[in-house]
N, C-alpha and C positions, 0 to 999 in steps of 0.2 A: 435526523435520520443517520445521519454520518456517523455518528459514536456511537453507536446501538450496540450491547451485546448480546450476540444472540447466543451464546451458550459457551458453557463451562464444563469441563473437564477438571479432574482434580492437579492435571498441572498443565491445562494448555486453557487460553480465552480463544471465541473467536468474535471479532468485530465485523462489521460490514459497514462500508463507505459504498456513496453511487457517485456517477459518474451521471449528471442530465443530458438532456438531447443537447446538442448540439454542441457542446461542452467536450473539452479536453483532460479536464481535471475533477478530482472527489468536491465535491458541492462543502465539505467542510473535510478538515484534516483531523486524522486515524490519534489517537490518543492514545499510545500504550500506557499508560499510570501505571508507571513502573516495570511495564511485563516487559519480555523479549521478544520481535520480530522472528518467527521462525520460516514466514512464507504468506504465498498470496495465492489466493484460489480466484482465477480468473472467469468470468460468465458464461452462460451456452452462447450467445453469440455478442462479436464485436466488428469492429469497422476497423479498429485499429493495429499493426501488426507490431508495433514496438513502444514502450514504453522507459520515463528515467524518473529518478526520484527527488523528492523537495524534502530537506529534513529541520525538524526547529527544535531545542529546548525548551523552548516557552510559551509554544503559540501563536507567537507573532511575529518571529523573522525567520526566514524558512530558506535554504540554502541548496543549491544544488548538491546532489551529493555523487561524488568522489573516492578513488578507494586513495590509497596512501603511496600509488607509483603517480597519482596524478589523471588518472582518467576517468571518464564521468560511466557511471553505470548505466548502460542503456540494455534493455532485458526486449528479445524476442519474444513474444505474446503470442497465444493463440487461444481458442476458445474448449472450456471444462480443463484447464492445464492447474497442477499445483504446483507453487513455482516456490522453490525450497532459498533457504537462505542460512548463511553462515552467521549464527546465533552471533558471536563474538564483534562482528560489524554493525551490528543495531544495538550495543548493549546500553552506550550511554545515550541513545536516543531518544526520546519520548515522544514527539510529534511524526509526521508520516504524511508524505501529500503523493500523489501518484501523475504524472505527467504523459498522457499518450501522444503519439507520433500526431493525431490526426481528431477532429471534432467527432465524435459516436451519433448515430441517425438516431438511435434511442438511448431512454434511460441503460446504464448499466450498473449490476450490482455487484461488489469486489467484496470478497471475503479475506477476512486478514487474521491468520492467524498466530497465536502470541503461547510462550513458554510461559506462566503462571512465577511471580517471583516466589 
């Protein structure tokens, strides 16, 4: 359910990750194959008020992610929000795990969407 694309534009994907009850994190991590992270479209509702990111090349070792002065990205959340992102800071990334402050009461579903290589 985690990879799913749910629709295509001639130069944007959009994927969707969930988030289960009780759970802090995407039930499986966002795969961009190749595209660019341009933003995340957040659910009609949440439990959580902030969230940080996990990012891997490969799939299997997943890193907190950091900008380049050294500090970790921690994003204010809230619910039906598009939360925009600096194309250039996801570009060699391929993998994508979403980390919130706090466990969700219910399932949640994160739309993520990607610049089309």
């Amino acid at each position: 359910m985690g990879l799913d694309q749910i629709d295509q534009q001639p130069n944007q994907k959009i994927k969707q990750g969930t988030v289960l009850i009780g759970t802090a994190s995407l039930e499986d991590p966002i795969d961009g194959q190749g595209s660019t992270l341009m933003g995340i479209i957040t659910p009609s509702a949440l439990t959580s008020s902030s969230m940080t990111l996990r990012v891997s090349s490969d799939g299997l070792s997943f890193f907190d992610y950091f900008t380049s002065s050294g500090t970790q990205v921690s994003i204010q959340i809230g619910t039906d929000r598009y939360i925009a992102f600096v194309a250039s800071d996801f570009f060699p990334i391929r993998f994508i795990q979403i980390v919130l402050d706090q466990n969700e009461a219910a399932e949640r579903l994160f739309k993520f969407i990607y610049r089309a290589p």
